[in-house]
Structure formats: C-alpha cells, structure tokens
VOLUMGU-553449 format. One record per atom (N, C-alpha, C, O): x, y, z; residue number from 1; atom name; residue in three letters. Coordinates in Angstrom, 2 decimals, decimal comma. Layout:
VOLUMGU-553449
(r (X; Y; Z); NUM; 'CA'; 'ALA')
...
//
This chain:
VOLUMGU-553449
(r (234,32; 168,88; 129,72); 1; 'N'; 'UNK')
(r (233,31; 168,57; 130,72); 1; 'CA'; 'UNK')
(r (233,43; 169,55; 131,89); 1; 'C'; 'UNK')
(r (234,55; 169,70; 132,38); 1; 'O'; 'UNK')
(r (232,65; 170,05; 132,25); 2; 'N'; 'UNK')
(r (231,99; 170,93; 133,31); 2; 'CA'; 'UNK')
(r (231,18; 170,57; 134,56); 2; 'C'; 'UNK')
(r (229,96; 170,77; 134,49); 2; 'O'; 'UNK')
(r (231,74; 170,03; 135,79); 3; 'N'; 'UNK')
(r (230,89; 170,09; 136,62); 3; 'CA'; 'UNK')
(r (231,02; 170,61; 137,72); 3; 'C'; 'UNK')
(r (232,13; 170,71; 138,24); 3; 'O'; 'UNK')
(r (229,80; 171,08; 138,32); 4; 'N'; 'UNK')
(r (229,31; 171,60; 139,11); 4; 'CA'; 'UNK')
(r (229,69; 171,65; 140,86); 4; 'C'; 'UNK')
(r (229,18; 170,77; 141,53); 4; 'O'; 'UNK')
(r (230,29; 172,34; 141,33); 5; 'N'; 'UNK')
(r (230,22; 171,89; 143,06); 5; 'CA'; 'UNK')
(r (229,63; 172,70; 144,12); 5; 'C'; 'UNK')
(r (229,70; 173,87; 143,76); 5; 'O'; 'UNK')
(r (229,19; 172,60; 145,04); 6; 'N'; 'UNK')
(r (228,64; 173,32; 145,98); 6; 'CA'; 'UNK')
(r (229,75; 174,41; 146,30); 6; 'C'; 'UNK')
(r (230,97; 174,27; 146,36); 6; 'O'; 'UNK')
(r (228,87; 175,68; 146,51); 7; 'N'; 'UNK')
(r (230,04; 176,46; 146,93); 7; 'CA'; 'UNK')
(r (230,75; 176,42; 148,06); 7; 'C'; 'UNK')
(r (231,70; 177,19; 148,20); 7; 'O'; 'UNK')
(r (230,32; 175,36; 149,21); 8; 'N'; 'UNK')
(r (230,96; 175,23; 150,25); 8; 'CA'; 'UNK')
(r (232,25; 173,72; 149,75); 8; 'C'; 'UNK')
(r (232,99; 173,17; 150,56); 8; 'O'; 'UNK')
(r (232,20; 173,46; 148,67); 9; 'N'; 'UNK')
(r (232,87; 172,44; 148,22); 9; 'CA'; 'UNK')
(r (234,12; 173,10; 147,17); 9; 'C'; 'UNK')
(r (234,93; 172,39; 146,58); 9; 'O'; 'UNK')
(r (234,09; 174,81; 147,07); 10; 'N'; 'UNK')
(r (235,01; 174,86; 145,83); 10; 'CA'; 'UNK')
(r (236,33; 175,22; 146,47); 10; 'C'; 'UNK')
(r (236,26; 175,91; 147,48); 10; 'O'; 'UNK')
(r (237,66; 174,82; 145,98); 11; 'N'; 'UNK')
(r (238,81; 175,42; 146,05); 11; 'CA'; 'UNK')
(r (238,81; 176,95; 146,07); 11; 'C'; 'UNK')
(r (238,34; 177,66; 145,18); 11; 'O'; 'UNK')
(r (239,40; 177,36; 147,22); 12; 'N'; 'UNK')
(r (240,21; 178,72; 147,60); 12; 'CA'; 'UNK')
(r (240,62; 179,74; 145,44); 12; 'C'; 'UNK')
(r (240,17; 180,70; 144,81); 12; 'O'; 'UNK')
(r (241,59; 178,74; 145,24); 13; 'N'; 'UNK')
(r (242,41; 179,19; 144,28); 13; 'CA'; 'UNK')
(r (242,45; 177,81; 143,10); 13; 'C'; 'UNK')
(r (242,94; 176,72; 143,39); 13; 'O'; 'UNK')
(r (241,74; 178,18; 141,51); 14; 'N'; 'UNK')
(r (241,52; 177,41; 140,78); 14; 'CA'; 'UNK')
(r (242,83; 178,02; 139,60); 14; 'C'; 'UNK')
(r (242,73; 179,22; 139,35); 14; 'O'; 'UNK')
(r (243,75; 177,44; 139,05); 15; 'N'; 'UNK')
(r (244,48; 177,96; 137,46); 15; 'CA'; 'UNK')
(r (243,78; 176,18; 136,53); 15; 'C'; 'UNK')
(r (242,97; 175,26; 136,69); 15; 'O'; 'UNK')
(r (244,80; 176,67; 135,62); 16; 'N'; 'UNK')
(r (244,66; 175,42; 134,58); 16; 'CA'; 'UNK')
(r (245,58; 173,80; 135,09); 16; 'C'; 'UNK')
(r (245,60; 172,61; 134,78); 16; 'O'; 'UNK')
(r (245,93; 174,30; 135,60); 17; 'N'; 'UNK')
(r (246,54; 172,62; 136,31); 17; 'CA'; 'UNK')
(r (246,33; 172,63; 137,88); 17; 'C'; 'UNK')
(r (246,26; 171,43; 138,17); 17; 'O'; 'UNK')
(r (246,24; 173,20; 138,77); 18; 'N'; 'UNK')
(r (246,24; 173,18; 140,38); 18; 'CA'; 'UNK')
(r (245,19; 174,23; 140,93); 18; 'C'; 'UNK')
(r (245,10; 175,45; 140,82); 18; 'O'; 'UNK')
(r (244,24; 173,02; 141,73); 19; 'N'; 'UNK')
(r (243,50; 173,70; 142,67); 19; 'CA'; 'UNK')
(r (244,04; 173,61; 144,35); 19; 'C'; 'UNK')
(r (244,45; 172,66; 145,01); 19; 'O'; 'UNK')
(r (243,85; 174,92; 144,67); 20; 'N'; 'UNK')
(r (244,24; 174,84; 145,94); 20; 'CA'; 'UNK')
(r (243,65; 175,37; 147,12); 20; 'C'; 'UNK')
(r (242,96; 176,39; 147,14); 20; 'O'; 'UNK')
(r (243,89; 174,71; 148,05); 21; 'N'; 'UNK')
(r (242,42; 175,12; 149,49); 21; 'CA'; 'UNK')
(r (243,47; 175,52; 150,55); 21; 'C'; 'UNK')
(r (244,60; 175,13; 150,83); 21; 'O'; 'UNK')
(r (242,51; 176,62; 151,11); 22; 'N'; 'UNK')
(r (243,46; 176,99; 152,13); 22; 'CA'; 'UNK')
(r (243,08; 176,93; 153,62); 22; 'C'; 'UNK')
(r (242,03; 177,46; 154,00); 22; 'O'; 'UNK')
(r (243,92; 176,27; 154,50); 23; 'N'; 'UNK')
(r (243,10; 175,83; 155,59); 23; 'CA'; 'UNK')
(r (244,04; 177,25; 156,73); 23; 'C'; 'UNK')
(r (244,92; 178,03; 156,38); 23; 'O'; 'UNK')
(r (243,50; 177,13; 157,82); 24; 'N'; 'UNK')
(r (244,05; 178,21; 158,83); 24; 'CA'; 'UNK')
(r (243,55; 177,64; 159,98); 24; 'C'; 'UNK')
(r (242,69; 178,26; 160,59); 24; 'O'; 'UNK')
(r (243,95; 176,52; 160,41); 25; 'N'; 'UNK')
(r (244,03; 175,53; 161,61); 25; 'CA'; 'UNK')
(r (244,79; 175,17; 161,95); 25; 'C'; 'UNK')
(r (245,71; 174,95; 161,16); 25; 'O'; 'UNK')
(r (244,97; 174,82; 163,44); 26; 'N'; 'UNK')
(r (246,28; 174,61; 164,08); 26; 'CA'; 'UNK')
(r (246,27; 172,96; 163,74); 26; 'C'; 'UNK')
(r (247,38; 172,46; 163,59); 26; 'O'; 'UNK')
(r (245,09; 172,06; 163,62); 27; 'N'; 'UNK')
(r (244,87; 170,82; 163,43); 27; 'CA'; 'UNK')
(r (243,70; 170,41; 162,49); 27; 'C'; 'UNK')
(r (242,55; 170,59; 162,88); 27; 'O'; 'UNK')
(r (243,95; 169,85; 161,25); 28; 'N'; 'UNK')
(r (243,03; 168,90; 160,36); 28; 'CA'; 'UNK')
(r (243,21; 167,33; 159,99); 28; 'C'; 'UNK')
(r (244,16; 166,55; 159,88); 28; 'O'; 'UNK')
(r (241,72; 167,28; 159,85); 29; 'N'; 'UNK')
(r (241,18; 165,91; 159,57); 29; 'CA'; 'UNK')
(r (240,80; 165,72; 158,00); 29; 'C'; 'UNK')
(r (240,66; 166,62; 157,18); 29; 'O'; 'UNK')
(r (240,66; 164,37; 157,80); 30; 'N'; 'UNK')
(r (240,30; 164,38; 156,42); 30; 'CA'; 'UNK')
(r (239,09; 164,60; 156,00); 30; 'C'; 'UNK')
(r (238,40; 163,58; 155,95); 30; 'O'; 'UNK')
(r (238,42; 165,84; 155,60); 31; 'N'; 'UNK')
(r (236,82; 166,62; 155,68); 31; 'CA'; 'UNK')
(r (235,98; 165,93; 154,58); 31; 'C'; 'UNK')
(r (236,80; 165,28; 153,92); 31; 'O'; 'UNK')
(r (235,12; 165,80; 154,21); 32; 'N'; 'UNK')
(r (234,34; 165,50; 153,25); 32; 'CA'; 'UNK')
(r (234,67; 166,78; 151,76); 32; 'C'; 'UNK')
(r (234,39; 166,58; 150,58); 32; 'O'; 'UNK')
(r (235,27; 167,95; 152,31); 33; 'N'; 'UNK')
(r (235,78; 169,15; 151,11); 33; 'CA'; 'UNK')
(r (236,92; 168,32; 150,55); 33; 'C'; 'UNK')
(r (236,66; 168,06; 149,38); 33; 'O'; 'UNK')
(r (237,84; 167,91; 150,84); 34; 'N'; 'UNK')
(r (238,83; 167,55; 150,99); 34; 'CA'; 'UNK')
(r (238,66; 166,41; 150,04); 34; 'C'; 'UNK')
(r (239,07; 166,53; 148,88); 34; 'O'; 'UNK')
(r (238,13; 165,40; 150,39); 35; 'N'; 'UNK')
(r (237,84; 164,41; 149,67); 35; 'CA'; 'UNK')
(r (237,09; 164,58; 147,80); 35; 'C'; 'UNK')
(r (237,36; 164,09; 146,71); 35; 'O'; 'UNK')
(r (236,22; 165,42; 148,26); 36; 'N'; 'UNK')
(r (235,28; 165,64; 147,23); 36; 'CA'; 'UNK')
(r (236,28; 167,00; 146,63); 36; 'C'; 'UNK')
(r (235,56; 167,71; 145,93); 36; 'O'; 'UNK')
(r (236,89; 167,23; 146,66); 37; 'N'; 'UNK')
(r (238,05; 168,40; 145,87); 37; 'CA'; 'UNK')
(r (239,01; 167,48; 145,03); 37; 'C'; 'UNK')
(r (239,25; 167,35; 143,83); 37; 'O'; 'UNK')
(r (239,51; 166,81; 146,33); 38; 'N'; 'UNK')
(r (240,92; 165,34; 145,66); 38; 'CA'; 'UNK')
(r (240,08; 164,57; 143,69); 38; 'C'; 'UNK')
(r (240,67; 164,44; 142,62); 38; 'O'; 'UNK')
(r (238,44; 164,22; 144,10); 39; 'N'; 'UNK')
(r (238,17; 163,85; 143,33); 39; 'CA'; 'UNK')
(r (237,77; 164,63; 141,98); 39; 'C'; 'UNK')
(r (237,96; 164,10; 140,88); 39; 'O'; 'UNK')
(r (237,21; 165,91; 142,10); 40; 'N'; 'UNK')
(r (237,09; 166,56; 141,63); 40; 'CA'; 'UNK')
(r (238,80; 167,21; 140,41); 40; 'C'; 'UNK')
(r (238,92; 167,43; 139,21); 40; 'O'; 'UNK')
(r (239,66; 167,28; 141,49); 41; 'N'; 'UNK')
(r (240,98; 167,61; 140,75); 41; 'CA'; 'UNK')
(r (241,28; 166,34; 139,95); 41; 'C'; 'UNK')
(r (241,89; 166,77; 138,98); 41; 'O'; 'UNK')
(r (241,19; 164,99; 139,82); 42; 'N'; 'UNK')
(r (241,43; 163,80; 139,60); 42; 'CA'; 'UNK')
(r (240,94; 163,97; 138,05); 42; 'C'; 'UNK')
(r (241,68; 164,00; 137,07); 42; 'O'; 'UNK')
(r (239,28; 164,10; 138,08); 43; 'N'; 'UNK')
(r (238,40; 164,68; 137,04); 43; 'CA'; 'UNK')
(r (238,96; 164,75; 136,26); 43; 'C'; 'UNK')
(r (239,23; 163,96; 135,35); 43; 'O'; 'UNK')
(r (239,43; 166,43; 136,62); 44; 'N'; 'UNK')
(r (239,94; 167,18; 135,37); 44; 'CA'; 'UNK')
(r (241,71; 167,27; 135,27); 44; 'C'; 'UNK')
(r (242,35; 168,26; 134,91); 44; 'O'; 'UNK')
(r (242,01; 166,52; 135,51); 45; 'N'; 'UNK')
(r (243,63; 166,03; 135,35); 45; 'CA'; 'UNK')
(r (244,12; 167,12; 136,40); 45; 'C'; 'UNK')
(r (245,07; 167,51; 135,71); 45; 'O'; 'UNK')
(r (244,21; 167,88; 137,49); 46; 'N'; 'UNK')
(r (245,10; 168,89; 138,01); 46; 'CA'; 'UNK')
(r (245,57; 168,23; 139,24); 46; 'C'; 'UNK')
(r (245,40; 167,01; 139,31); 46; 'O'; 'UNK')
(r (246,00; 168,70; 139,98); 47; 'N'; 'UNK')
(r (246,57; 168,50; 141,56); 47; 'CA'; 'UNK')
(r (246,16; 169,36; 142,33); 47; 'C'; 'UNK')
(r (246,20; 170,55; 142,03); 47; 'O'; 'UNK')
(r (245,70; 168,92; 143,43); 48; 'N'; 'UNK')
(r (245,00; 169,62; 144,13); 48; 'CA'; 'UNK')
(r (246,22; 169,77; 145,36); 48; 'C'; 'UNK')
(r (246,63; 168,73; 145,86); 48; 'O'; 'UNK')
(r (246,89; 171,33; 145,91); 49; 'N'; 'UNK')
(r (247,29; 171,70; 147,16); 49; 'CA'; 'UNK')
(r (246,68; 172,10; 148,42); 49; 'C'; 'UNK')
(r (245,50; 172,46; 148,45); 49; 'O'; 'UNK')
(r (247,16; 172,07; 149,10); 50; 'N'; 'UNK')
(r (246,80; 171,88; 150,45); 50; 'CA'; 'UNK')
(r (247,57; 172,80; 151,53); 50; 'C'; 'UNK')
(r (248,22; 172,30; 152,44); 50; 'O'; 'UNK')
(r (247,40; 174,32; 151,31); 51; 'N'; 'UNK')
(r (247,84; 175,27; 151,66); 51; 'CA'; 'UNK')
(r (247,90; 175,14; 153,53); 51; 'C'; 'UNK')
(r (246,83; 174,74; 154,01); 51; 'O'; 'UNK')
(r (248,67; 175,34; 154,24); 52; 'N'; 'UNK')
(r (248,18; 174,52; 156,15); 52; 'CA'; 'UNK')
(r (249,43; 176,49; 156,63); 52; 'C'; 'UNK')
(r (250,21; 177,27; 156,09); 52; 'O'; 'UNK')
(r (249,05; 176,34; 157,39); 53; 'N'; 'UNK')
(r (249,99; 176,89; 158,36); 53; 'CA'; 'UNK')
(r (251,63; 175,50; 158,74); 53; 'C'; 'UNK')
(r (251,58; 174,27; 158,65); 53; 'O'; 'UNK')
(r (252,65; 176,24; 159,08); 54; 'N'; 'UNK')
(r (253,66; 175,55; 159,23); 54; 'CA'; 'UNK')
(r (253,20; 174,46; 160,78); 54; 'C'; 'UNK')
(r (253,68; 173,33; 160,93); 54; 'O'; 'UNK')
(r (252,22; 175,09; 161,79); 55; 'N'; 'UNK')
(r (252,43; 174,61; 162,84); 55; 'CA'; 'UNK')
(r (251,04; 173,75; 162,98); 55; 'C'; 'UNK')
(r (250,49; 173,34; 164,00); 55; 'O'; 'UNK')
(r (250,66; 173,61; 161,69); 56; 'N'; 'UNK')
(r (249,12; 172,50; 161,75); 56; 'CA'; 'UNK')
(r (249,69; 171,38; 161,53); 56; 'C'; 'UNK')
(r (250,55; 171,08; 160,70); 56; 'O'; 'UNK')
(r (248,91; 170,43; 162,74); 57; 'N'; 'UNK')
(r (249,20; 169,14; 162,08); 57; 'CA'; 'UNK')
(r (248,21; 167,98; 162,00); 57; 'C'; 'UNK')
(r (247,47; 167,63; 162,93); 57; 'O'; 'UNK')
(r (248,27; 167,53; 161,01); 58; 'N'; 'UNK')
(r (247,45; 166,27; 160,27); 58; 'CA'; 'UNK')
(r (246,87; 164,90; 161,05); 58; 'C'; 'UNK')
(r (247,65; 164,39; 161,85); 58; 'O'; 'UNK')
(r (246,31; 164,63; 160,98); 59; 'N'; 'UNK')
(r (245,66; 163,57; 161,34); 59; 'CA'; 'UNK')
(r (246,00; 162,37; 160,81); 59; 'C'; 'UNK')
(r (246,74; 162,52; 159,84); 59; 'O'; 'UNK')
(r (245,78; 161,27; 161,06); 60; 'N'; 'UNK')
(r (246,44; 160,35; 160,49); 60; 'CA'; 'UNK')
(r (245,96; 159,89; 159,86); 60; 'C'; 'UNK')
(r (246,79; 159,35; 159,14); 60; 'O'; 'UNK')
(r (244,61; 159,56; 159,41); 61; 'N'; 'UNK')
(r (243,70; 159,63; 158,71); 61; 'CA'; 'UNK')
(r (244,16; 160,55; 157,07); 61; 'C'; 'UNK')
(r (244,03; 160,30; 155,87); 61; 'O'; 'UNK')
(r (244,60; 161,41; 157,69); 62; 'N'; 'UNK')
(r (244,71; 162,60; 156,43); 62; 'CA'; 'UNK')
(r (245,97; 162,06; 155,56); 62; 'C'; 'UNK')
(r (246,05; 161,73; 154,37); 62; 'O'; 'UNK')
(r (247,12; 162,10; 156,83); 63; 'N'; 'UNK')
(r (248,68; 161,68; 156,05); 63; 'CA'; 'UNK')
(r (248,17; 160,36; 155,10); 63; 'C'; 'UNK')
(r (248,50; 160,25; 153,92); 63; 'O'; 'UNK')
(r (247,25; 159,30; 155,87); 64; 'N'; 'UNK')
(r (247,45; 158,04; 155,07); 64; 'CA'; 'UNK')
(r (246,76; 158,54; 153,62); 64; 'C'; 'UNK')
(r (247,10; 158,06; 152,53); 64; 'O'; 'UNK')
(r (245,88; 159,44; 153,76); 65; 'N'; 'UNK')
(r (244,98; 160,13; 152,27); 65; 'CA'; 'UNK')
(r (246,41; 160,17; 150,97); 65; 'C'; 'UNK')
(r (246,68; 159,65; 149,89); 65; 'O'; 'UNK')
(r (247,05; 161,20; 151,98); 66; 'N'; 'UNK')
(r (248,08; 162,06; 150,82); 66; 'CA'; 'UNK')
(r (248,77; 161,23; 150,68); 66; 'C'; 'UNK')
(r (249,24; 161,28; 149,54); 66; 'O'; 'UNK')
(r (249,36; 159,87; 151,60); 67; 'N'; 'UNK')
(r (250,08; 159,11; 150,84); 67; 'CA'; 'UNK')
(r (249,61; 158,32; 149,65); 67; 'C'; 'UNK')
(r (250,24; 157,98; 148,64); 67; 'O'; 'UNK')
(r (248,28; 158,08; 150,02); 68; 'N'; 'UNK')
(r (247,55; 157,41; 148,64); 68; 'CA'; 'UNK')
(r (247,55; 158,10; 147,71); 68; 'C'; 'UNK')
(r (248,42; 157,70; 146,94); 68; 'O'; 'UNK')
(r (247,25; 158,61; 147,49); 69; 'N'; 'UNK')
(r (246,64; 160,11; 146,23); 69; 'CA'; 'UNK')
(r (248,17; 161,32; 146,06); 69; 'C'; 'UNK')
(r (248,13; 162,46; 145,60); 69; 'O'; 'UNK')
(r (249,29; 160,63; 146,56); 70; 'N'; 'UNK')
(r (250,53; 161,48; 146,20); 70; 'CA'; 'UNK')
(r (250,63; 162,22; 145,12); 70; 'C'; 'UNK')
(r (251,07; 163,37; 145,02); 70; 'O'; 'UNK')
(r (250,17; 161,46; 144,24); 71; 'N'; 'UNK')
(r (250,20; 162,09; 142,28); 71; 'CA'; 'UNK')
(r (249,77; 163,04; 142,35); 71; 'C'; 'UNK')
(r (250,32; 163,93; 141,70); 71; 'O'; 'UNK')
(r (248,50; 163,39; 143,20); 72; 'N'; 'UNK')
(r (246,93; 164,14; 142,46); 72; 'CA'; 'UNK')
(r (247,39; 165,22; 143,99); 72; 'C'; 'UNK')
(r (247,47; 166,44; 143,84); 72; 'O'; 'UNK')
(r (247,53; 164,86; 144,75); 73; 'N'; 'UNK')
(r (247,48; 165,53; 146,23); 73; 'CA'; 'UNK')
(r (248,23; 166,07; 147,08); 73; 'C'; 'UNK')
(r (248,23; 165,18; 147,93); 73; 'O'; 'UNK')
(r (249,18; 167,24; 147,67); 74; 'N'; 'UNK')
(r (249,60; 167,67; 148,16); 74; 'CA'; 'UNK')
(r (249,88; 168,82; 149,07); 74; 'C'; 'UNK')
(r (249,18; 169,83; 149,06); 74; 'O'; 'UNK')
(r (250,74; 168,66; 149,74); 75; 'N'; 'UNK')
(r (250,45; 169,71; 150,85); 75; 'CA'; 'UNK')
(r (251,36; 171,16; 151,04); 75; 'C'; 'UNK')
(r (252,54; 170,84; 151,19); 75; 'O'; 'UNK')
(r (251,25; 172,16; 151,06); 76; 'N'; 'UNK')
(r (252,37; 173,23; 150,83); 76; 'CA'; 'UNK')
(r (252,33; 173,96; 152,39); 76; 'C'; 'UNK')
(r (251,18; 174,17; 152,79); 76; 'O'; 'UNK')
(r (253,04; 174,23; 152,99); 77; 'N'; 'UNK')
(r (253,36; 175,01; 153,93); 77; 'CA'; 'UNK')
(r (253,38; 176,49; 154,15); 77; 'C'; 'UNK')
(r (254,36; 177,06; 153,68); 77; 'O'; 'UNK')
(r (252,34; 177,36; 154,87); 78; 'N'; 'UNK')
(r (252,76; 178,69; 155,13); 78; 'CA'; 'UNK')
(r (253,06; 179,34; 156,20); 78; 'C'; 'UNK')
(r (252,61; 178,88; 157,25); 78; 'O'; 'UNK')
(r (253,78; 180,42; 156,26); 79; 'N'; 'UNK')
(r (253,82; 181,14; 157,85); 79; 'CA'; 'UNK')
(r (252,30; 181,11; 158,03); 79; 'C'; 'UNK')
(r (251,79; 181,54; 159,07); 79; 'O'; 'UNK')
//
C-alpha cells in the first residue's frame, strides 16, 4: 500500500524502516507534520525520528506525544 502525503507533510529522510524529520528550533510543539508523520510511520510499520538540535526543547504537549507513541516515535539529538 502506497499513500500519498502533501509535500509539506513528508519526512526530511525516508529508508525501509525509519522516517526522519529534521527540525532546527531552539523550541517545538506538537505540529500537525508531526502528528500526521507519527501516523503515517505507524501505517507502514517504521519509526519515525525526530532529529532537534541538543539545545531545543519540547513542549509538553510533545514529551506527553513521545511518551505515548514510544514504540513508533522518537527523538535523536544533534549539535
């Protein structure tokens, strides 16, 4: 199965198991991309990462996301 997303809706970086988005903010919220990516990775069995700068930080809104969706959802750290 094949579907479709807006291009303002696609992951940064797609392989065969992990999609991953890359944010470059000092602070995020839980976006409607975000959401509609989580489900999208769910779909098609992968995990979706969550590429941040080391000094961004999350919303609480967001943390309570990734604690739900731990399996499917995660967050990786960069300089």
């Amino acid at each position: 199965m094949t579907s479709k997303l807006p291009e303002t809706l696609k992951a940064d970086i797609v392989t065969s198991t992990h999609m991953y988005l890359i944010k470059h903010v000092s602070f995020l919220r839980l976006t409607h991309q975000i959401k509609m990516l989580l489900c999208h990775a769910y779909i098609q069995k992968k995990t979706l990462t969550l590429i941040i700068p080391t000094h961004c930080r999350l919303s609480n809104e967001l943390i309570d996301f990734l604690n739900l969706h731990s399996s499917t959802f995660k967050t990786q750290e960069q300089l």
